[in-house]
C-alpha positions as CSV (number, residue, x, y, z in Angstrom):
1,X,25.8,78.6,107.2
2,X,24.9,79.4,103.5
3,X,27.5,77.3,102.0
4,X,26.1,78.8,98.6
5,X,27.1,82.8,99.6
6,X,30.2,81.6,101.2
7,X,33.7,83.4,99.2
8,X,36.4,80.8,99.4
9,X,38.7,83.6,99.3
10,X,37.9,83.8,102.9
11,X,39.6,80.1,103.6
12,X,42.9,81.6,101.4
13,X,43.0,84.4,104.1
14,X,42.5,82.1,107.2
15,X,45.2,79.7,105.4
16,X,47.7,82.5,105.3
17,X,47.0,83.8,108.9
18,X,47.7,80.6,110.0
19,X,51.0,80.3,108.6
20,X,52.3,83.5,109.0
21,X,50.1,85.1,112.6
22,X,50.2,88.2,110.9
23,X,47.6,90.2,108.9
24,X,50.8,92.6,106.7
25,X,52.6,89.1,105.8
26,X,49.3,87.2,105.5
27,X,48.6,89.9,102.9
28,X,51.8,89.4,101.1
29,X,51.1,85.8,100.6
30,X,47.8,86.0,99.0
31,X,47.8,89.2,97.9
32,X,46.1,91.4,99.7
33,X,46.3,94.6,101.5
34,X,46.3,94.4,105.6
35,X,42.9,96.3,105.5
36,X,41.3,93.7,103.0
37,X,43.1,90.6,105.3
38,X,41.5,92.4,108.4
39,X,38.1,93.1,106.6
40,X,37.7,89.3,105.3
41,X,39.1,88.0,109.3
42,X,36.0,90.0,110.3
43,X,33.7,88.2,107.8
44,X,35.2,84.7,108.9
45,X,34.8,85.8,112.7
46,X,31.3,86.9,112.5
47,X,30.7,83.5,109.8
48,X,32.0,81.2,112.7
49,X,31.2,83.2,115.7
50,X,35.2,82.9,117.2
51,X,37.5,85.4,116.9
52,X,39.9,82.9,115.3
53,X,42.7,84.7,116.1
54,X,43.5,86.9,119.3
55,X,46.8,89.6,119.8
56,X,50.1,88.5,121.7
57,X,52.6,91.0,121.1
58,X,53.6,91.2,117.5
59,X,51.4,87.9,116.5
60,X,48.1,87.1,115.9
61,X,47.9,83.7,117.8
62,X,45.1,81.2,116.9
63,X,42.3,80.0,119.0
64,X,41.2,76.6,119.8
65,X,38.5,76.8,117.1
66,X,41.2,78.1,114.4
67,X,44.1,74.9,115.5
68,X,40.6,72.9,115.3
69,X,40.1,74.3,111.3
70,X,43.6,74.6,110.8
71,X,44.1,70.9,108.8
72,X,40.9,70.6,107.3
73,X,41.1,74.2,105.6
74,X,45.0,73.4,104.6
75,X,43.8,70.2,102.9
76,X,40.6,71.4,101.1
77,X,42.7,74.4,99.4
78,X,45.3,71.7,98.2
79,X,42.5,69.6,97.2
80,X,41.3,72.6,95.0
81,X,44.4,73.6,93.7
82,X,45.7,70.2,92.4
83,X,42.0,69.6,90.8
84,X,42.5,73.3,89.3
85,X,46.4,72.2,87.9
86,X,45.7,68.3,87.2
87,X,46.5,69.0,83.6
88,X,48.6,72.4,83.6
89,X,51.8,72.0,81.9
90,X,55.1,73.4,82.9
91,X,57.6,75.1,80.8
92,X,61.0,76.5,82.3
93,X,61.2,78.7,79.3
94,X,58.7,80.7,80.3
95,X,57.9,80.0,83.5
96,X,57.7,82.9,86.2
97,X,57.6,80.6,89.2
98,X,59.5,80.6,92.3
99,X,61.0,77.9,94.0
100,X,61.9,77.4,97.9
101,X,64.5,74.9,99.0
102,X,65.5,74.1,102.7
103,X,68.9,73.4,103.3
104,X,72.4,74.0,105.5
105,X,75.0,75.8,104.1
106,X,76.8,73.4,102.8
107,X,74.4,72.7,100.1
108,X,73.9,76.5,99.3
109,X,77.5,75.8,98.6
110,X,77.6,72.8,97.2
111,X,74.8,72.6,95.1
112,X,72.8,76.3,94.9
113,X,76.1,77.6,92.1
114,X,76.0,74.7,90.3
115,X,72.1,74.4,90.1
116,X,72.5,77.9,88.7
117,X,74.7,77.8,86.3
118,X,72.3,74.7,85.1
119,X,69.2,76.2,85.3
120,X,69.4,80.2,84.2
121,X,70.0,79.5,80.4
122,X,66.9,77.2,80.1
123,X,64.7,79.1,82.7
124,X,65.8,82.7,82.5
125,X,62.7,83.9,84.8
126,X,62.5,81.1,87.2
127,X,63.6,82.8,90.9
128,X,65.3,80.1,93.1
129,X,65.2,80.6,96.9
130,X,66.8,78.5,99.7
131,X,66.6,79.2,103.6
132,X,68.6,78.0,106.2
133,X,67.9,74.8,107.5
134,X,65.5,75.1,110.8
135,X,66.1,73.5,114.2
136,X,62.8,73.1,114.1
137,X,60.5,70.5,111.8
138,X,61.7,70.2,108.3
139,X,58.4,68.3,107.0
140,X,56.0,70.7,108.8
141,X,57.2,73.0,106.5
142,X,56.9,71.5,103.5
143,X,53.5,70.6,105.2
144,X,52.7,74.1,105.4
145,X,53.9,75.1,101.5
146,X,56.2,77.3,103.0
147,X,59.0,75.1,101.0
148,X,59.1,73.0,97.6
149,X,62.1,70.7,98.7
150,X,64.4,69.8,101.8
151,X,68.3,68.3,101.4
152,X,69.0,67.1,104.4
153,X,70.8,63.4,105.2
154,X,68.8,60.2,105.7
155,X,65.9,61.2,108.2
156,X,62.5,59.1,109.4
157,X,59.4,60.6,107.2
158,X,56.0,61.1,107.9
159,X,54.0,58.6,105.3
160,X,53.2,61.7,102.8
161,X,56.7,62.9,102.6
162,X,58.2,61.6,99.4
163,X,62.2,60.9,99.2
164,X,65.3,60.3,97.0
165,X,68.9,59.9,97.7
166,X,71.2,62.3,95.7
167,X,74.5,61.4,97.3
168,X,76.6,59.8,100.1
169,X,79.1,61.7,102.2
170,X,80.7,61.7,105.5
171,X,83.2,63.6,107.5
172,X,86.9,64.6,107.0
173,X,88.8,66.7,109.1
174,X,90.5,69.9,108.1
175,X,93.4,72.0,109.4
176,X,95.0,74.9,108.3
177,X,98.2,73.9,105.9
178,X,101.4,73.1,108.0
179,X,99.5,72.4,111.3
180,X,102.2,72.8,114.2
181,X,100.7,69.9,115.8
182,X,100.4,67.7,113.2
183,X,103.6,67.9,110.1
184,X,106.3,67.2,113.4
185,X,104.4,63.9,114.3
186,X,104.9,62.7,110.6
187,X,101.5,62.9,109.7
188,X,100.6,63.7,105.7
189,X,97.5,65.1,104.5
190,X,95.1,62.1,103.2
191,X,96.8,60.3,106.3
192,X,94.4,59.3,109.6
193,X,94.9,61.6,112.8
194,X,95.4,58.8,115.3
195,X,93.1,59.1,118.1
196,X,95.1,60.3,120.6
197,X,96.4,63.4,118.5
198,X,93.0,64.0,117.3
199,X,91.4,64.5,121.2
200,X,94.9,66.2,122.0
201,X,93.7,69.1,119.8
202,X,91.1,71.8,120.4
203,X,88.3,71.9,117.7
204,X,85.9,73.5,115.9
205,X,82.2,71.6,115.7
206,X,79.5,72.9,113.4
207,X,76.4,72.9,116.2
208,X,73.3,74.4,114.7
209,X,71.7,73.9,118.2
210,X,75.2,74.6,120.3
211,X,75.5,71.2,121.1
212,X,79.2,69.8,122.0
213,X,79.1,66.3,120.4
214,X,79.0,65.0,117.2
215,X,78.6,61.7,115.1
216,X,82.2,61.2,115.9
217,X,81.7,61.1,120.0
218,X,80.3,58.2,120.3
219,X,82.7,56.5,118.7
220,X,85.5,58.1,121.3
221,X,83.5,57.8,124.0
222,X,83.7,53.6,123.4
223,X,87.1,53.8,123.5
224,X,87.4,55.8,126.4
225,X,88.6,58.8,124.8
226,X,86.9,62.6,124.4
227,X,88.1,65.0,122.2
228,X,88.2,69.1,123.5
229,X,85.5,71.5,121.6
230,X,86.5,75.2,121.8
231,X,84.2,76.3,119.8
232,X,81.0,75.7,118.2
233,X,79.3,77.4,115.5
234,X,75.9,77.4,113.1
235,X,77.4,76.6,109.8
236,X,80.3,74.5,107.9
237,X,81.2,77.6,106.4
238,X,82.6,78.9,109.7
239,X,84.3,75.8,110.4
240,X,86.2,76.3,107.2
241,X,87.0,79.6,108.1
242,X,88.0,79.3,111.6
243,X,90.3,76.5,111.1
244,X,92.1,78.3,108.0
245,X,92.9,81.3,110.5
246,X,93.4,79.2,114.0
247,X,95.4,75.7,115.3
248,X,91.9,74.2,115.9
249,X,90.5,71.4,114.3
250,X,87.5,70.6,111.9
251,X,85.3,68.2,110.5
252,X,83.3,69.1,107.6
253,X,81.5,66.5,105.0
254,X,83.9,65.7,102.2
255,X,82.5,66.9,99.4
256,X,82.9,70.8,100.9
257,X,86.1,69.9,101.9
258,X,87.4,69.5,98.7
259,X,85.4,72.8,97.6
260,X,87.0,75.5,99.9
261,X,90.5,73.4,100.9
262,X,92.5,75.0,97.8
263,X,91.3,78.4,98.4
264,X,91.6,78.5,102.1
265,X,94.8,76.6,102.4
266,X,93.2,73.6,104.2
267,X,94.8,69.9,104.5
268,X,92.1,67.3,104.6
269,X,92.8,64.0,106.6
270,X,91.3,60.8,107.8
271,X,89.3,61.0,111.3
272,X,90.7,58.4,113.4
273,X,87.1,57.0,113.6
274,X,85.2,56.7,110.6
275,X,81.7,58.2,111.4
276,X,78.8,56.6,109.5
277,X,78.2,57.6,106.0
278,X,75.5,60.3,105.7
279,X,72.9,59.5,103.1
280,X,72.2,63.3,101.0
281,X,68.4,63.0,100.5
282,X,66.0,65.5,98.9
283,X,62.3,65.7,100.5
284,X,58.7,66.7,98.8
285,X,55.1,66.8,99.9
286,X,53.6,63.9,97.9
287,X,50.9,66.1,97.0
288,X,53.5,67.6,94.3
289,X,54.8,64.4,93.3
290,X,53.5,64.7,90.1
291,X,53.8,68.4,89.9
292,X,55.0,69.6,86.6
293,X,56.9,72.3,88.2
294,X,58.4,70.2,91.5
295,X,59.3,67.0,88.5
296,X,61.5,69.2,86.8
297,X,63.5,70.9,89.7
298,X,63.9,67.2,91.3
299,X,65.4,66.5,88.1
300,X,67.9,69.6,88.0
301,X,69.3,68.3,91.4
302,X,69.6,65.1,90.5
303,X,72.0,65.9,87.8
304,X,74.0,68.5,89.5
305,X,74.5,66.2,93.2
306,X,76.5,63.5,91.0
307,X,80.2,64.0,92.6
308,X,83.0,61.6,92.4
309,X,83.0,59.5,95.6
């Protein structure tokens, strides 16, 4: 191979195939149209003499040889790129970029309004995204630059993720105000559901994979006890929701509790076990540890995730 006629461009396109097994979004991400992403996957296939990627159904999977490339391509673009930015300043006052967090609802609720309010009158044309948090790997997508920062609690990292604790929370339970089940037994809101009144009521859990258990179970479980789940659903919000209109149950971190209890009509207790403290940590690729851009961001959430405890 003439390393001396090869276009690098070529290694942007392979890089976006990779991540997104599709020549219209690889396209989008480096922009390109699909003929010109299909023109320069015919120069790589005839370069490496694979076909690098092969059709199954709506996907362009990869082959062997392309899984094989997939790392060393990855890291030689970031390589270039943080040579090419070592210097490069970053101003929100004119900055154009576009940010992409990972996180659950609750901090799109939490934290995404007051991280707005914050940031539009000092970085008018800075575009913040956030998706939902995956079941799947959090850190492969940061990995993969398909996000700037993960919230998430207190999780095990690979050696290049980068971490910082923004907050501690845990859960409270919720019911709607006036429970049936729980004013007639004497029991006041900032009070603790005994455990026998707690398993005695159907509940709501917030089960991204549909899993019936919680960091409360085990807990019960030691003490012989199990509580009844009726329902499970994807997000916090829906807890909230479900309990405000229903006689079941809740627990939600404390922090949203306190957001949406006044304008749902929510009482907020004491679990009758205390689950562990959750740890609110934001994540980054240390390849953008000393990114200008990434810096600043971290910064913004730093100052808007201070809550009273």
């Amino acid at each position: 191979m003439n390393l001396a006629a090869f276009d690098l461009n070529l290694l942007r396109v392979f890089d976006a195939m990779m991540l997104e097994r599709s020549t219209v979004r690889a396209g989008e991400r480096v922009g390109l149209s699909q003929p010109a992403v299909s023109s320069a996957l015919g120069r790589l296939r005839s370069i490496l003499g694979d076909e690098l990627f092969v059709r199954d159904g709506n996907r362009m999977m990869p082959t062997p040889r392309a899984l094989q490339l997939k790392e060393p391509v990855r890291q030689a673009l970031v390589q270039i790129e943080l040579a090419l930015t070592a210097n490069a300043t970053f101003d929100p006052r004119t900055s154009t970029r576009s940010f992409m967090l990972i996180g659950s609802d609750y901090f799109s609720a939490l934290l995404m309004p007051k991280l707005a309010a914050k940031v539009a009158p000092v970085a008018p044309s800075i575009t913040l995204q956030m998706i939902d948090h995956p079941s799947t790997d959090v850190f492969g997508l940061l990995s993969d630059d398909r996000a700037d920062i993960a919230l998430d609690r207190a999780l095990e990292t690979p050696e290049w993720i980068v971490s910082h604790k923004l907050f501690r929370s845990w859960l409270v339970c919720i019911a709607r105000r006036g429970h049936p089940l729980l004013g007639p037994k004497g029991i006041k809101p900032g009070e603790t559901i005994p455990a026998d009144v707690f398993c005695a009521i159907p509940q709501v859990l917030r089960s991204a994979d549909g899993a019936k258990t919680g960091t409360i179970d085990p807990a019960l479980e030691r003490l012989g006890l199990s509580r009844k789940v009726a329902m499970t659903v994807p997000h916090f919000q829906a807890v909230a929701l479900a309990v405000a209109t229903s006689e079941l149950l809740g627990s939600i971190p404390a922090h949203f509790a306190r957001l949406v209890a006044e304008r749902l009509d929510l009482d907020i207790f004491i679990p009758p076990m205390e689950p562990p403290a959750m740890d609110v940590t934001m994540y980054w690729h240390r390849r953008f540890d000393r990114d200008a851009g990434n810096a600043w961001l971290r910064e913004q959430l730093v100052a808007v995730a201070s809550f009273d405890p």
